[in-house]
C-alpha positions in Angstrom: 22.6 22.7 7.1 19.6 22.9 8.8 16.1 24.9 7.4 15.1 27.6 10.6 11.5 28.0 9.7 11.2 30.7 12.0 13.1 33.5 9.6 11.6 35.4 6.7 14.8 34.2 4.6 13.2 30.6 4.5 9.6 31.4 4.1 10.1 30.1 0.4 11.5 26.5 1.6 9.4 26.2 4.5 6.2 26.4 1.7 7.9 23.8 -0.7 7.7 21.1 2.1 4.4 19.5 2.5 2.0 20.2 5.5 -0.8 17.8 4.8 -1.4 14.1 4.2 -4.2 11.7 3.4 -4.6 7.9 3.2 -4.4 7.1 -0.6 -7.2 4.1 -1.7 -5.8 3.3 -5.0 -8.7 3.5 -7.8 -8.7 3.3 -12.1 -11.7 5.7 -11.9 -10.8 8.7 -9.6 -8.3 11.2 -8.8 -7.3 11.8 -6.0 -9.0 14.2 -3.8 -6.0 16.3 -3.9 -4.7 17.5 -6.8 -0.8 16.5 -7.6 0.0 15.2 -4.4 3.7 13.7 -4.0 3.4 10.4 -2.4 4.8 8.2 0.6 4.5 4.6 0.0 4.5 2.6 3.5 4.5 -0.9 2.2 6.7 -1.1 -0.9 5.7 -2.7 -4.2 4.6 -1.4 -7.5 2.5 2.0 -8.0 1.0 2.7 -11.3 0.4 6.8 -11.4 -1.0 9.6 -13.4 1.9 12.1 -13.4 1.1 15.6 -13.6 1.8 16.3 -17.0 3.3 13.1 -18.1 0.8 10.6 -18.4 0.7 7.1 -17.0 3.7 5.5 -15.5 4.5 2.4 -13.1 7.1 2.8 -10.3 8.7 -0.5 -10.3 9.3 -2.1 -7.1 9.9 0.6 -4.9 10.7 0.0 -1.4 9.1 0.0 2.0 9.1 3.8 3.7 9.9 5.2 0.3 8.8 9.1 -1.0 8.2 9.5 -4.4 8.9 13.3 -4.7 6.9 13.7 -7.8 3.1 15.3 -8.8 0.4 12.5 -9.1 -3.3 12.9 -10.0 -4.1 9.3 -9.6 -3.3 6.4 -8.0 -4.5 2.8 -9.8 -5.8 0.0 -8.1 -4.9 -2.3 -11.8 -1.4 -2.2 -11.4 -0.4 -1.0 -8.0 0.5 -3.4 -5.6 1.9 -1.4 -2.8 0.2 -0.3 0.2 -0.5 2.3 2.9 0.2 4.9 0.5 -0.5 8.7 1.7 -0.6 11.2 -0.6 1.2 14.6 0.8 0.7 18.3 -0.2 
């Protein structure tokens, strides 16, 4: 079934889905800009993350046009080999 965004009884849904995204530039020494961001990789490969709670962990070989639905804080450049990454929240 379909959301309707446009009744109070889905407020709750429609403010789970994200509105924003921003081009992701991988780095060891920064977070991202925003904090835990679920992530859309374009150009599949391997992304090495700082989960939200969890520590570090490397998505093996995920595919082209894949969303990760979980909360990152960073985004490595040593160990990431995927690309066009957007980081949505």
């Amino acid at each position: 079934m379909a959301l309707d965004f446009k009744t109070k009884e889905n407020l709750a849904e429609q403010r789970a889905l994200p509105s924003e995204g921003v081009a992701v530039t991988p780095a060891d020494g920064s977070d991202l800009a925003t904090v835990r961001a679920a992530l859309f990789v374009g150009t599949g490969g391997n992304v090495k993350v700082d989960m939200a709670g969890t520590g570090t962990v490397t998505f093996n070989n995920v595919a082209d046009g894949t969303f990760l639905p979980i909360l990152v804080d960073r985004v490595y450049s040593t160990g990431t080999t995927a690309s066009n990454i957007i980081a949505l929240y």
